[in-house]
N, C-alpha and C positions, 0 to 999 in steps of 0.2 A: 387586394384584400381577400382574405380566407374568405367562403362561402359558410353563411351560415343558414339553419332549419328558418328562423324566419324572416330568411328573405327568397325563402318558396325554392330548396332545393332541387333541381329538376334530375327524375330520375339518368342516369348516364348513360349514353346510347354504348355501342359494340367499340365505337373508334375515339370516346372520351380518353383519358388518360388515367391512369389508374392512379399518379400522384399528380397534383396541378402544382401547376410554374409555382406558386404561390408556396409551398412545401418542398418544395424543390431546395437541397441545400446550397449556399452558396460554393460559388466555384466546382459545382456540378455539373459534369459535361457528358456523363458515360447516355446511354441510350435508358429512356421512360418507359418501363410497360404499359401494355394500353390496358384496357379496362377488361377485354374479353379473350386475353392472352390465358394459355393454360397457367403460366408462373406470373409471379409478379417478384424480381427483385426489389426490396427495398432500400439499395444502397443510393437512392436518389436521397433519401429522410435521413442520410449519417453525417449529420452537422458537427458533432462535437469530432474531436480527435479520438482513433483507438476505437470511434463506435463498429459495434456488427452490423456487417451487412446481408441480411439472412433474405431467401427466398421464401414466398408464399409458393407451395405447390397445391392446385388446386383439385388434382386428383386426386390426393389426400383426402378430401374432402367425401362425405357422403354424398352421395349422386342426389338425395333426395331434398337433401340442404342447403346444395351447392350454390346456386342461383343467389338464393336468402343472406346466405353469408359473403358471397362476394358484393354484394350491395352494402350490406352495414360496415365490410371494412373498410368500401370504399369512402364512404360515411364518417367511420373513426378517423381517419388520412386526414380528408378535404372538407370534413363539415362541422364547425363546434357546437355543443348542444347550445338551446338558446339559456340564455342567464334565469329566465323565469323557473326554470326547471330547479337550480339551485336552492331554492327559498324551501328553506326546511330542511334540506340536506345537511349528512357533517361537513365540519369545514374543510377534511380534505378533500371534499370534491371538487374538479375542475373541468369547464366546458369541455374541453381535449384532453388528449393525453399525452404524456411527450413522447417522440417518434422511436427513442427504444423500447416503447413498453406496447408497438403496434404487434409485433411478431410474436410477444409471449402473450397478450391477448387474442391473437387470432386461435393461437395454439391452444388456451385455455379453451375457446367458443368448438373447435375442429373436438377437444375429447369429450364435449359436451354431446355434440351429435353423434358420436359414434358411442356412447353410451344410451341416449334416445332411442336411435335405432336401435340395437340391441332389445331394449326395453318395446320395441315393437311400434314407436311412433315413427311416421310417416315424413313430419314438417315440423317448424315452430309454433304452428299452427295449434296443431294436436298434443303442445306440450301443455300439462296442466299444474298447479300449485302443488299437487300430491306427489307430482313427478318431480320439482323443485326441490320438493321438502326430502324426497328417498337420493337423490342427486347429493344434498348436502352430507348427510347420513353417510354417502357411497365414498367420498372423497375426504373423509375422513376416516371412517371405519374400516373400510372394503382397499382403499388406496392406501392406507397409513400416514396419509397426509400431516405435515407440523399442524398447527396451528394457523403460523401464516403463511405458509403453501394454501391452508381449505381457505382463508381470509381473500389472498387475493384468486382463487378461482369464483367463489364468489361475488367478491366486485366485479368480476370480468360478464358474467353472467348477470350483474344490475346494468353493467355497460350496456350489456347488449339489449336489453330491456328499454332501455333509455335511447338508443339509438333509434331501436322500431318504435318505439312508442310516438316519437317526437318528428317522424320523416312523412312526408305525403303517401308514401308508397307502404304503408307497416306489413309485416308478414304475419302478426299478430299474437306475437310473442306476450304471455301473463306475467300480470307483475311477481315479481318473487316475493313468498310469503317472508322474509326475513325486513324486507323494506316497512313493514307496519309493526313488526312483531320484536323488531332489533334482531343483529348477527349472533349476540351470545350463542342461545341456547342451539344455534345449528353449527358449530365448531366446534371441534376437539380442544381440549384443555391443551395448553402448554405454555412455554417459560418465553422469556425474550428473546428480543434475535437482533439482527446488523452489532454495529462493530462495538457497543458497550459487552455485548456476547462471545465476540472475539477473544479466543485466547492470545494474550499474549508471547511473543516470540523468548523463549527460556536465554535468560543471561549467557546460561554456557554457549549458549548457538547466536545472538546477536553480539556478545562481545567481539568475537573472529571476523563475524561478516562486516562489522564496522573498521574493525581494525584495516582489514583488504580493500573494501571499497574506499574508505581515506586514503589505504596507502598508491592503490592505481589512480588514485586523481591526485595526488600530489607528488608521489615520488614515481611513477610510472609513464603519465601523460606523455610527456615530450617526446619519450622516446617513442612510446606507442604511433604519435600524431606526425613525427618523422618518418616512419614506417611507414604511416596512410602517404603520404606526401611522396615518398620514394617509387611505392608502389604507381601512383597516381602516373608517376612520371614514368615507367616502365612500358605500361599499358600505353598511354599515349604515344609515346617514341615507336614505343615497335609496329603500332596503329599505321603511321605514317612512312616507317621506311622502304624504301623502294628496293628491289632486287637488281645487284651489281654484281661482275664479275669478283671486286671488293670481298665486298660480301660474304661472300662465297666462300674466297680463299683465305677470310680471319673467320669463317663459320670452320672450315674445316681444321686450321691450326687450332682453335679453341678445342675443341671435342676430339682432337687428335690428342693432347697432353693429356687430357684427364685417359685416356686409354691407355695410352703408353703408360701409366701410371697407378694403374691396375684401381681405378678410382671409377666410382659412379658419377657422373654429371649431373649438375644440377633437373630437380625432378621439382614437382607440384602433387599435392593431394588431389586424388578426382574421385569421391567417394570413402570407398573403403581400398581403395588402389592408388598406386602414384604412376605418374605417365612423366613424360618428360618436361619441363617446364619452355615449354617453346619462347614464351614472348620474352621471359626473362631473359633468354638465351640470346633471342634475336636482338635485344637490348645490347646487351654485352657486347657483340659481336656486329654487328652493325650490319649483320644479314637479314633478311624477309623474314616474316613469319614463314612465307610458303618456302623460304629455301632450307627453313628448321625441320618442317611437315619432309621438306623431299631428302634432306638426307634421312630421318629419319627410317623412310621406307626404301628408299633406292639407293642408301650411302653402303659403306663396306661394314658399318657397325652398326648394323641395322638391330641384334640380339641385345648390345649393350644399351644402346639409346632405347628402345624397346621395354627394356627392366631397369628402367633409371630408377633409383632413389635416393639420389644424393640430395646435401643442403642446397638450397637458392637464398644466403643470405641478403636482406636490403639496407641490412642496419649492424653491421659488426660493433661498433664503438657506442654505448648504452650509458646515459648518465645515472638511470636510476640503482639505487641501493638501499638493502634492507641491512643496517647496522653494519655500515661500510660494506659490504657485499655487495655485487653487482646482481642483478636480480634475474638476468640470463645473461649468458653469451654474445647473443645474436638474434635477430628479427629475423624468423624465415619468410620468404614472398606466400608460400601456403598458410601462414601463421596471419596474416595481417589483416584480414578480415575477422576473423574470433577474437584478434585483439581487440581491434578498432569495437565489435560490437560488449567484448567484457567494459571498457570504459567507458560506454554511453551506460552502461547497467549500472558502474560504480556507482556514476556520475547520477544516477536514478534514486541510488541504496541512497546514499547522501544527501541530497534534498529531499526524500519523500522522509526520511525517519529523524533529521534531524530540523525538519520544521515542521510536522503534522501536519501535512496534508492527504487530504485523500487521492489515491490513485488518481480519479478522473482530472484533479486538480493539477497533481505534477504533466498529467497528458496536456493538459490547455494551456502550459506554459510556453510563450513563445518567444523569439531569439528578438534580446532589448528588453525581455520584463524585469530587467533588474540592473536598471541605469546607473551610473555612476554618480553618487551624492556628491553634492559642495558643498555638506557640512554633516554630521551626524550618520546613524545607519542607513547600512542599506537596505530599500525596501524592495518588496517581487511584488508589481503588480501583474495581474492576470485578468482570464475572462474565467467565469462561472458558469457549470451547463446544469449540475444535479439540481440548483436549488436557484435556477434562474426563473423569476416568474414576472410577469406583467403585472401593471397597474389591479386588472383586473382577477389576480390570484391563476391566470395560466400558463405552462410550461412554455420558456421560451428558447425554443430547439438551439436557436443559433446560438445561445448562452447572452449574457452580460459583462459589463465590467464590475472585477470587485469592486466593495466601495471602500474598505479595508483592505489593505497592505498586507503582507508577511514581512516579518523581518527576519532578515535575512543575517546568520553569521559568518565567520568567512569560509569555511570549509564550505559551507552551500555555495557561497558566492561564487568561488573558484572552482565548481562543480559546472556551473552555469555555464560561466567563461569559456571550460572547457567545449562542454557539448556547443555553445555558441561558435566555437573553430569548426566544428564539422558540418555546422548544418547552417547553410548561407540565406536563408529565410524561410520563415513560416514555423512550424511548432518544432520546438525542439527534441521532441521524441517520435515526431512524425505521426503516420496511425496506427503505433503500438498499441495494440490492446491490452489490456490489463491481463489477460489468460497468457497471453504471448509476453509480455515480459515477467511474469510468475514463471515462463517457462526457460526464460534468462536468467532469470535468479540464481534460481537450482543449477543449469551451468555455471554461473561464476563460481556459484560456491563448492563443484566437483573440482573445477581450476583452480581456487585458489587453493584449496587445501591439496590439491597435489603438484602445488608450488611450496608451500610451506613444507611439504614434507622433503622435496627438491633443495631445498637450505637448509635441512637439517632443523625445522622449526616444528616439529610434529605435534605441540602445542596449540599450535596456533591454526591446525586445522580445523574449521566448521562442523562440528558434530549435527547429526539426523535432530530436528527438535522433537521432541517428545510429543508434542499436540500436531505435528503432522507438518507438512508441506510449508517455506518459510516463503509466502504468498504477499504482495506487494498492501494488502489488503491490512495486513497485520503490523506494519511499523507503527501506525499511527497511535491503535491502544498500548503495542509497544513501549512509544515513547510516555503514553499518559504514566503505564505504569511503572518508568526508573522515574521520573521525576516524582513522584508521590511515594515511591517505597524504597529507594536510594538517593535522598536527597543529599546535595553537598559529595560525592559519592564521582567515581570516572565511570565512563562505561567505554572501556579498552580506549582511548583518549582523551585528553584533556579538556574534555565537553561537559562541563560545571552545567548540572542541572537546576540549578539553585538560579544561576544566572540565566539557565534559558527559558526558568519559568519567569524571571521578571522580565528579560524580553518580550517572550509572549502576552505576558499583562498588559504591556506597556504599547505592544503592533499588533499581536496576531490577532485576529477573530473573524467572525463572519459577518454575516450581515446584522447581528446582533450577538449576543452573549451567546447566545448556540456557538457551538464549535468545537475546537477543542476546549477551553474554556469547559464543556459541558461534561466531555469526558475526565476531566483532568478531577473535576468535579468525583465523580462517580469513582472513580481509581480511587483515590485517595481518602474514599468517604469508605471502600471496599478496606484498603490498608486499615482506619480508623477499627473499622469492626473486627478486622481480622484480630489486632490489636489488643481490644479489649476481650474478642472468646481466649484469646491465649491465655490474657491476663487472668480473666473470671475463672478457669481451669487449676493454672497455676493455686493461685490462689487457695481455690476449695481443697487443693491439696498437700496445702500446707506450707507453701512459701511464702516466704518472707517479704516484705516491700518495708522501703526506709525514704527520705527524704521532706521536703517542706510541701513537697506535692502528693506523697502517701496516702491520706486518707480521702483526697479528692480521686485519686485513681482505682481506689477499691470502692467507693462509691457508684463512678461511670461502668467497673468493671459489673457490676450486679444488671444493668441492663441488657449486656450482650445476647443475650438470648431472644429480647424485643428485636434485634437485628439480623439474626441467620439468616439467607438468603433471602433476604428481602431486599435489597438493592441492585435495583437494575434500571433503576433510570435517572436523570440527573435531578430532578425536583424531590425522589428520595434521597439521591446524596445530599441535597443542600439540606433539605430538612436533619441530616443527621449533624452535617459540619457547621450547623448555623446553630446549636443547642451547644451554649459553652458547657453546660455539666457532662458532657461526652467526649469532647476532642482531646483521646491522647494517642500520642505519635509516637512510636517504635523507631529508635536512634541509634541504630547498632555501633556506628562508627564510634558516638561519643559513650558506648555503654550507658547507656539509660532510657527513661522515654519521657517526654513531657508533657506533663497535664496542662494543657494551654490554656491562660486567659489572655487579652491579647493589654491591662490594665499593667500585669506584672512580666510581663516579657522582658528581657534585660537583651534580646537580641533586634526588638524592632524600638530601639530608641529612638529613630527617628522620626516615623511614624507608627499610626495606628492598624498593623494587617489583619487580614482575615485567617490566616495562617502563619505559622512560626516560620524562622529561618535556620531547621535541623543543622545547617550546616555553619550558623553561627552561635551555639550553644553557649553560656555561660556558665559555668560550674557555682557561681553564688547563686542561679535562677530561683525564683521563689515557686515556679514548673516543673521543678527538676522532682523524677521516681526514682527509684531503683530495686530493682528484687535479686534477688538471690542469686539470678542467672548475669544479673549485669554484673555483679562482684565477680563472680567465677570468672566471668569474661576480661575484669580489670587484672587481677591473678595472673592470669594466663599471659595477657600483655604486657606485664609487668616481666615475666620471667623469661620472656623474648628479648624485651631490649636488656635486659641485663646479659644473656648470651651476646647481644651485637654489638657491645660495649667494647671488651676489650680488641675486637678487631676492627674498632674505628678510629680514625686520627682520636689527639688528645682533648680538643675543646668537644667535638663530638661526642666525646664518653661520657662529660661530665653530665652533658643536657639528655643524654641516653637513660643515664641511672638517675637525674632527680626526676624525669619523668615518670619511671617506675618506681621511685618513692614516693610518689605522689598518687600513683593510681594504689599501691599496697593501704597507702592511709586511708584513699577512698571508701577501699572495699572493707578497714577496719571499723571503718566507722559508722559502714554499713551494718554490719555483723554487730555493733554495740546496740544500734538505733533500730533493729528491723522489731518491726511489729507484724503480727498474722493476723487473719478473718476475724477470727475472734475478738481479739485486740481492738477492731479496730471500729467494729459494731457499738 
């Protein structure tokens, strides 16, 4: 049992432990600092997968504080407050804190005292409400602190209050004037933040990366994983073989050809230099390692083994192919590691973007969380560490199990499958951190595009995103927003987002409607508004709108303005998509947009949804808009297919041109029917 405040914390002698067995993560084995060590690692508290495991260094510390503060972290670690303390508090307080958030609270409390001093105090002692109040001021104004940078250096600073105040031992730290007074008025103004604030990853630059990552997990894998297995066998073989006269004299016939043959011998990357590839060699050739090393240095070709850079292929014959192409030549032995790590990456892009999860979540995924069904989808279950909590509202390090499923489609599935071949138990991405595979990303996507340019597909290279670095972070709003702003729509495959929002309806969530659910919310409620400023714009400028849904959409569009950046959370988005005199959808594909009610929808006959299905449009809809720009839009499509007419078979042409006689009538009849602002007042 964790030690709690009341049950008479005893201050901790010199040879305590600085983290107790009790915090200790499971299948932690490395060595415990003690309590009066100058560091303290904290990788004993890295329970989840990918977690940091950062040092406490305590010279860091003011000499004057030192004492003070290594007692209350010890404190925050091994002791929870007692519950009584909570009574009155907001509800996100919790007795502890969970073990990643020890080392950026330490680090908050360390520039608190080196600001203290500074400011000429001595202890916590000497600190007083007026020094609190200039503190908050400082790290907002003087640091340029966000909003919730100053928020949680603050809290961290009620932590600490809360610790001394509640321990036998207190240093005698004041209450912070914001705890009677509320936080507002000591923080800097600003806007939202985590992953509703997220920009999303731009079409031009997610299209590509989806397209690569599907195609290394489906049409790459095998060979890749043949490669791993070839190699595997190389290293082992030449591990064990023993030095024979043998040996020797097919070591020498081997590397004698490639001479005589004015040819480089097989070499290996070692850096930014290649050396000889010994083991593979020794494989080959069924010599020693040490008889590869000796001719090396004491054979007669000591200059050309020396400056080897020849291929060491392990895999010449490749099944995969991009549009019948072979997608290289060969598998080098220097190559098979960057492979093997770009497919666990694909294999990452793939499940993290196309079932919205969070980073931390695809890290806690482990090998079996996605068994094989005996009837219907497949689900992924997992363990939970972000939003794991007890009975009694506290972080629970080790995490939980979902209680909710992901459903899983099959390009995930088969992503799983894959990384399930390399990794023979426990988590399937190992302890990647989320910085370290953000930093895989950006390699896959230097390689893929200078593969793509390699077949002559310079299209399909991954362009720089616009909003910056294409961070593991960002699939997930990502995904919120094709699905709400490209519905029925590809995104570079055949991944029907229409269908994988009813999926998600149907499996995905959290431990309640939060989740994505929440985002998906917000996106879409973001689309809704973008929607109507377009339209309210348009409009006052004299365009035209027509349809059986027209005067209800120049209606919704007079609100727009009530909505400008006002949507950033999901209880705002529902409030806007829950008000039927507001919801209209932007349908580029079908040229139009639909004023939703969910009473006269002609696309949810079967049931009653909360939202339309864009991608099953009906052209008699009693929803249906149009303005001026979906006509020019029908026009334009119209006189495409009639260009693609005469170059396609004969039944083809016929269905080519009634279809753009039918969009030409659309937009006539747009043009007879449209009415403006005025009009419509």
């Amino acid at each position: 049992m964790t030690a709690s405040f009341e049950e008479a914390v005893p201050y901790p002698g010199p040879q305590a432990d600085a983290v107790l067995p009790s915090q200790v993560a499971n299948g932690f084995t490395g060595p415990v600092p003690g309590y009066a060590d100058p560091s303290w690692s904290l990788a004993a508290l890295a329970h989840a997968p990918g977690a940091s495991r950062p040092t406490i260094h305590w010279e860091t510390v003011p000499e004057a504080f030192r004492e003070d503060l290594r007692h209350l972290t010890w404190l925050l670690i091994n002791a929870p407050l007692p519950a009584s303390f909570l009574i009155g508090k907001p509800s996100r307080w919790r007795t502890t804190v969970s073990p990643r958030q020890v080392y950026p609270t330490v680090e908050r409390w360390r520039a608190f005292c080196r600001w203290l001093e500074a400011r000429g105090r001595a202890s916590l002692t000497a600190c007083t409400p007026a020094d609190l109040r200039a503190y908050a001021l400082h790290v907002g104004r003087d640091r340029g602190m966000s909003r919730s940078s100053a928020q949680k250096a603050l809290a961290a600073l009620t932590r600490l209050w809360a610790l001394d105040s509640s321990n036998n031992s207190p240093a005698g730290f004041c209450e912070p004037p914001w705890m009677s007074e509320g936080a507002d008025d000591f923080l800097p103004a600003g806007s939202s933040t985590g992953e509703n604030s997220t920009e999303p990853i731009t079409p031009e630059a997610m299209g590509p990366l989806l397209v690569w990552a599907l195609r290394v997990v489906e049409d790459f894998a095998e060979d890749i994983l043949s490669a791993v297995r070839r190699k595997e066998e190389i290293l082992a073989t030449s591990a064990r073989t023993a030095t024979t006269p043998e040996g020797w004299a097919a070591l020498e016939a081997y590397l004698g050809r490639f001479v005589a043959e004015g040819v480089s011998p097989p070499s290996m990357a070692a850096g930014n230099r290649t050396g000889l590839a010994a083991k593979y060699i020794s494989y080959m050739t069924g010599a020693s390692i040490r008889q590869v090393h000796r001719q090396t240095v004491e054979g007669p070709w000591r200059d050309q083994l020396l400056a080897a850079d020849g291929p060491a292929p392990v895999l010449a014959e490749l099944s995969g192919k991009v549009e019948g192409r072979p997608w290289k030549h060969s598998i080098d032995y220097s190559e098979v590691r960057s492979l093997r790590t770009h497919l666990t990456t694909a294999a990452y892009i793939v499940i993290s973007y196309l079932t919205g999860m969070r980073p931390g979540e695809v890290q806690g995924l482990e090998r079996g969380c996605c068994p094989q069904p005996e009837s219907g989808r497949h689900l992924i279950r997992a363990t939970v560490f972000k939003t794991a909590i007890d009975d009694a509202g506290n972080h629970v390090p080790q995490g939980i199990p979902r209680e909710v499923p992901w459903v899983a489609i099959d390009p995930v599935v088969r992503a799983i499958r894959i990384v399930e071949r390399m990794v023979p138990e426990g988590y399937l991405f190992g302890n990647c951190s989320t910085s370290t595979m953000n930093s895989r990303i950006e390699r896959f996507s230097a390689w893929a595009s200078d593969l793509a340019r390699a077949l002559d597909r310079p299209h399909e290279a991954i362009p720089e995103d616009r909003h910056g670095p294409v961070g593991a972070s960002r699939f997930r709003r990502t995904l919120a927003w094709h699905i709400a702003r490209r519905p029925g729509g590809l995104v570079a495959l055949a991944v029907q987002y229409g269908h994988m929002r009813t999926a998600m309806s149907a499996g995905y969530a959290s431990r309640s409607r939060n989740g994505i659910h929440d985002l998906l919310d917000v996106e879409t409620a973001l689309a809704v508004a973008d929607t109507l400023a377009s339209l309210n714009e348009d409009l006052e400028n004299g365009t035209g709108i027509s349809g059986p849904a027209a005067r209800r959409a120049v209606n919704a569009a007079q609100h727009a303005p009530e909505f400008a950046g006002t949507i950033v959370t999901a209880r705002q988005a529902r409030a806007l998509l829950e008000n039927p005199a507001l919801t209209v959808y932007e349908n580029p594909s079908a040229m139009l947009m639909c004023v939703y009610r969910a009473d006269r929808a002609l696309c949810n006959r079967v049931a009653v949804r909360e939202a339309p299905r864009l991608d099953r449009c009906v052209s008699s809809c009693a929803n249906i808009a149009r303005t001026d720009g979906h006509a020019h839009l029908m026009r334009q499509e119209a006189d495409s297919l009639e260009r693609q007419a005469p170059l396609s078979p004969q039944p083809l042409q016929h269905r080519l041109r009634a279809r753009a006689e039918r969009l030409r009538e659309g937009a006539d009849l747009h043009d007879r029917s449209r009415i403006v602002l005025e009009e419509a007042e």
